[in-house]
N, C-alpha and C positions, 0 to 999 in steps of 0.2 A: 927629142929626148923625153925619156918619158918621167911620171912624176914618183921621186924618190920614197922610202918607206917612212913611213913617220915613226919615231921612235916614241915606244910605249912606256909613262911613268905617269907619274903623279902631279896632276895639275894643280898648283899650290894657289893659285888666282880662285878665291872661293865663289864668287861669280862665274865665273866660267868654266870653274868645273860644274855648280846647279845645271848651269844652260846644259853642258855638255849630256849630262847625265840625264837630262830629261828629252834631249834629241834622240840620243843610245839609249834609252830606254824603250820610246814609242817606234824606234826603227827595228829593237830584239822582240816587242808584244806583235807587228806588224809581220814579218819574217815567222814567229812564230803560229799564225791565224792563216798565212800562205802555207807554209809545208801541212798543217792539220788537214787544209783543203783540196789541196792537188794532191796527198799522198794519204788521203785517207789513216790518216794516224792519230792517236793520243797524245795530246802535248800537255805536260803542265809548264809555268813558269814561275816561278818564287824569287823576289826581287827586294832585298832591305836595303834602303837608302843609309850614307851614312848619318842621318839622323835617326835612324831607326825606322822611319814611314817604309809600313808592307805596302807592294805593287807586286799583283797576282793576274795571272794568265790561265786559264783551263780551256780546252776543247769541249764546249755544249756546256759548258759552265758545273764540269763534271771533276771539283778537286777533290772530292773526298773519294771519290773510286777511283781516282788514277792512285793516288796515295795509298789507299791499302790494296790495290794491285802490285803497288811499289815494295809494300811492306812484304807483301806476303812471295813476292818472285825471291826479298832478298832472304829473306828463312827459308826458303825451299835450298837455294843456294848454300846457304849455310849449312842444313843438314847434309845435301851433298858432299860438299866437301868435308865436313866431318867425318862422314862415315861413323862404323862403329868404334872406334877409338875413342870417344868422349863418352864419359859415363853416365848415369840415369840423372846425376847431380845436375852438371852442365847445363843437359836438356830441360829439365824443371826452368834452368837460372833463365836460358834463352826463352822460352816460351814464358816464365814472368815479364819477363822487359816486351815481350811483345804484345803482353796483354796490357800491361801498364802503358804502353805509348798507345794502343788505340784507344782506352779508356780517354786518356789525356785529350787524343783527337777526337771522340764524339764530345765532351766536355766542349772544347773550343765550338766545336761545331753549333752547339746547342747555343752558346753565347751569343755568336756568331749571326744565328738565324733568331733569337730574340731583337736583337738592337736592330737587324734588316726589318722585322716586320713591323717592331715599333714607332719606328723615326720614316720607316718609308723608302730609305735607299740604303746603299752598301757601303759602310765606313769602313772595313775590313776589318781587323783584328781590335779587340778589345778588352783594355784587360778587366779583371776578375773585379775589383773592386768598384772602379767605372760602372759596369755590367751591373753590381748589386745595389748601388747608388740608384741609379736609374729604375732598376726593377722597384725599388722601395718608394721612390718618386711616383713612380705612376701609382702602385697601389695606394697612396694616401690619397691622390689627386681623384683618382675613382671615390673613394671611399667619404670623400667632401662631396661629390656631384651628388650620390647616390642620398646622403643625407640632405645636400639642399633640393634635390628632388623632392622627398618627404615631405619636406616643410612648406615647398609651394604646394603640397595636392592638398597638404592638412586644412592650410590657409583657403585653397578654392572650396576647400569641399564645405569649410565654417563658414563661408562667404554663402554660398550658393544655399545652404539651412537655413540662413540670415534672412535670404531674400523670398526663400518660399514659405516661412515664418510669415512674412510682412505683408505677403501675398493671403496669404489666409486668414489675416487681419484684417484684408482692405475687403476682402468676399465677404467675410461675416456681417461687414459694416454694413455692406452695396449687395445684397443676397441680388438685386436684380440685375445686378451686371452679367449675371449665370457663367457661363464658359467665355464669354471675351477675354479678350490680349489684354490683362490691367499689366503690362510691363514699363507703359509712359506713365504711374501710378508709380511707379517704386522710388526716382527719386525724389519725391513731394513727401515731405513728414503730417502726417493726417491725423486729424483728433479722434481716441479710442478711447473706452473705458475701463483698457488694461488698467488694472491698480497696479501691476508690475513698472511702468514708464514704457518708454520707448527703446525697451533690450534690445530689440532684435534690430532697431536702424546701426545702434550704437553698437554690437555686434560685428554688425557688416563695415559700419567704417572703420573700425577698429581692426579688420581682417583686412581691409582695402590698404589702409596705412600700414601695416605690418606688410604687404606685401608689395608696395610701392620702397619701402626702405631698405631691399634687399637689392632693388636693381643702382646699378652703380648712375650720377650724371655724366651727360653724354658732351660736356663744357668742359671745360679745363680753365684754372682761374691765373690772369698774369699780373704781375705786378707794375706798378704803375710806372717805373723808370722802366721797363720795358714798351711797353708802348711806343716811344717816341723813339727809338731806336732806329737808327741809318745801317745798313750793312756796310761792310770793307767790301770796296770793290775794289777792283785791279786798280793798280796805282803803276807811274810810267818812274822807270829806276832802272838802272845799269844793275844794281846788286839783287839776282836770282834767288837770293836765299829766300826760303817763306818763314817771315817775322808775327811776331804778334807787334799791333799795333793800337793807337787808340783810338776810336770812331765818336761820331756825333751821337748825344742824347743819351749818354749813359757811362758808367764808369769800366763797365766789361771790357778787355781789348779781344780783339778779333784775328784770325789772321787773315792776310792779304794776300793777294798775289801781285808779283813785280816781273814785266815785262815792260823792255825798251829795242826789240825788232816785231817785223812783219812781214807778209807778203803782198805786196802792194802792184794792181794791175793798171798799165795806161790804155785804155778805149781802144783810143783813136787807132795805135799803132799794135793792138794787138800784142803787148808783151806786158810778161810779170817779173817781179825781182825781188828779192827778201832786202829790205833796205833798214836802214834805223829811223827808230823815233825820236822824233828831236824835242817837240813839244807841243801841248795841248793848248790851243788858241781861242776856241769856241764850243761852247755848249748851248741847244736854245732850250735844253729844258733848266741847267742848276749852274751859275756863275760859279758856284763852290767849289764844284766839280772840275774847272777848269782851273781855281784857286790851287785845289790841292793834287790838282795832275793826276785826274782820274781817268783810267781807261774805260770807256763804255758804247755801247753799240750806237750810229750817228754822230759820235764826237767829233768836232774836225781838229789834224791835227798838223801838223810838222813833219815832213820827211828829208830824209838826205836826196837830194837829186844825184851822187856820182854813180850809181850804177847804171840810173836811167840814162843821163849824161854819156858813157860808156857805150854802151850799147847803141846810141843814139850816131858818134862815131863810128861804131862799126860797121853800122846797117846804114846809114848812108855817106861816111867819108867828111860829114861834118861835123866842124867843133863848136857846139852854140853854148853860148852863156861867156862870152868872149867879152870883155869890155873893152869899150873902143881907147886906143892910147893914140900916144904924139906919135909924132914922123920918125924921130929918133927911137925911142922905144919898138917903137911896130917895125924897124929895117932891122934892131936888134933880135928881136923876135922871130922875121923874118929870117937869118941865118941860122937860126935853134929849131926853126924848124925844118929848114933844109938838111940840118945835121942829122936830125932826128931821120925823116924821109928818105936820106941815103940811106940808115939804117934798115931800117924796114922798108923794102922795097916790095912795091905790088904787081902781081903780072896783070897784061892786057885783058883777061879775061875779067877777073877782079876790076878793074876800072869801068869796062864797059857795063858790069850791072852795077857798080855803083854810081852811076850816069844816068843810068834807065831809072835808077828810084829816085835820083832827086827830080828828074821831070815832073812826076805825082806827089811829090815833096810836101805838104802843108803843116804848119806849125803856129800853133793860137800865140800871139803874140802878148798875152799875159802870162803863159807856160812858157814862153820863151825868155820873158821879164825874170821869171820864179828863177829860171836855171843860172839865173848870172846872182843872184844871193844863196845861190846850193840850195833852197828850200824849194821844197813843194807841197802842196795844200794838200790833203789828203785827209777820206771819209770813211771811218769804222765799218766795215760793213757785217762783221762777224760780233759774236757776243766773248767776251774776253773773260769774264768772270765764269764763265759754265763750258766753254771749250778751250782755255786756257792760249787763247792764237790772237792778236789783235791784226786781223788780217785786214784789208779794203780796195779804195779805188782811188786813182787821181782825179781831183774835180776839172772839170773842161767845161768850154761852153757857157750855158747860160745859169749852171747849176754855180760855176765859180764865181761869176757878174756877181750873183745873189749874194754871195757867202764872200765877198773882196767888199763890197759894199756895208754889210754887216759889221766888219771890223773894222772898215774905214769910221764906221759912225760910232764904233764904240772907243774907238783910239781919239775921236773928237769930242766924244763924254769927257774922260779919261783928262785931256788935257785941261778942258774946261773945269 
């Protein structure tokens, strides 16, 4: 069968008409760049969004000459079909509006190619008062440089008098210095017989400081409750919303980010699963952190075991994290899961490789502890505040010893 015609109307979902409209758009600029190329032809395309945003298409980036090739095939046509039946009148009226609309279009044009050359790239259409805003922006902005130009050459040039002043002071002094470098002589104030004083030092710093008060400091000054300032970091929360909250060392609130899943991989077995976070247990750099349920990279935390759990049946036919019960209970058990197993019934083939894997079977028996209270220990290993994922890994091994031991000792603070 094949697939029916979609009926064409107006997509009221205002998401999904943007998405649409911006798929169909680069698929008609696309279509339009193929026929220009394989058929050697002239294409324009003119596209207003219903916000109004222009999306323009030209072959060689050539819109203004397709356009008054456009203009002018469609007044050839015009007087065509005219003929002479239309009077001298008519003809004036047509060739006014023809003159008026390309006036109009070198007008935009000129716009057009000021704002491209000014800013560097192509904003497309712009209107007229935008356009004279901007042109007026720049000419003041020119016309500030041009004058603080001035005033720093005025300043170097009063500076550099200053100094060759004080230089022909220090020669008069020391005739036997003859042509030597006295320029290690200029910042030293030297006793002369000037009755005038010391103008021409007083001159030059006077120039020096006027030209050091023009350049802006390259510090920026903070205030003192800033300083001690903690940022919001991801915090572990069912509620997605992003809140502003209130942080350490200052009265500012911040916003947060609230994540409570991840995707969490186990080593051993080679498998990942997006599970939830249950909670934050360990931090060895900030207790606080753990206080206030902060997500951050190395954190250890709390995971749901059922999907590893899941999987773990599937892949090898076993159910661990089973707690051992009585005679009675475990034959009740016993027929629930026979009932179950008539249900789902598995073929031979199925059986035999799940046989074959439990042979190579192994399983840490502190991850096998974890699975009978649903939790498992789990380590940040992504950064959550700057890629918004609190992804990681299950601890195993000797990594877990370290990190089971740690909590054990602080659960013995704790009690003590």
């Amino acid at each position: 069968m094949g697939r029916g015609r979609v009926q064409l109307k107006r997509i009221e979902n205002k998401i999904n008409r943007q998405v649409t409209f911006s798929k169909r758009r680069n698929g008609l600029f696309k279509k339009a760049h193929e026929i220009s190329v394989l058929c050697d032809a002239e294409v324009a395309l003119i596209v207003f969004s219903h916000k109004g945003k222009l999306f323009e298409y030209a072959t060689d980036s050539c819109m203004e000459k397709i356009l008054e090739r456009h203009e002018r095939y469609a007044y050839a046509e015009r007087q065509l079909t005219g003929g002479n039946d239309s009077g001298s009148q008519e003809n004036w009226t047509i060739e006014y509006t023809r003159l008026k609309a390309k006036i109009e279009l070198l007008q935009r044009n000129h716009r057009y190619t000021y704002v491209t050359a000014l800013y560097g790239r192509r904003f497309g259409y712009v209107e007229p008062e935008r356009a004279s805003k901007s042109g007026a922006t720049e000419k003041v902005m020119q016309e500030q440089n041009s004058m603080l130009a001035k005033k720093i050459k005025e300043k170097e040039k009063a500076a550099a008098a200053a100094a060759q002043a004080q230089a022909q002071h220090v020669t008069w002094e020391h005739p036997n210095l003859g042509g030597a470098n006295t320029s290690f002589l200029l910042p030293h104030s030297l006793p002369t017989l000037n009755m005038g004083g010391n103008y021409g030092e007083e001159a030059a710093e006077g120039g020096r400081n006027d030209l050091d008060l023009t350049l802006e400091p390259l510090y920026s000054c903070h205030l003192g409750y800033e300083l001690g300032r903690q940022p919001a970091n991801t915090k572990l929360s069912s509620n997605k919303t992003v809140r502003r909250i209130r942080v350490r060392g200052g009265n500012v609130k911040w916003r947060a980010l609230r994540l409570d899943t991840g995707n969490y991989s186990w080593g051993s077995e080679a498998v990942t699963r997006k599970t939830r976070i249950l909670d934050v247990v360990y931090n060895a750099s900030n207790n606080e952190l753990v206080r206030t349920q902060t997500l951050v990279k190395s954190a250890i935390v709390q995971v749901d075991a059922a999907p590893f759990k899941q999987w773990y049946l599937q892949h090898y036919g076993v159910d661990i994290g089973r707690k051992k019960k009585t005679a009675t209970s475990a034959k009740k058990e016993g027929e629930e899961v026979e009932a179950v197993t008539e249900e789902v019934k598995k073929s031979k083939h199925v059986l035999r490789k799940l046989e074959k894997r439990q042979e190579n079977r192994t399983l840490d028996p502190h991850i096998e502890e974890q699975f009978g209270g649903g939790r498992l220990l789990a380590c940040i290993s992504s950064r959550p505040g700057q890629c918004g994922r609190a992804d990681g890994y299950i601890l195993e091994g000797k990594e877990l010893e370290f990190y089971m031991k740690k909590l054990q000792r602080k659960k013995g603070k704790g009690a003590a």
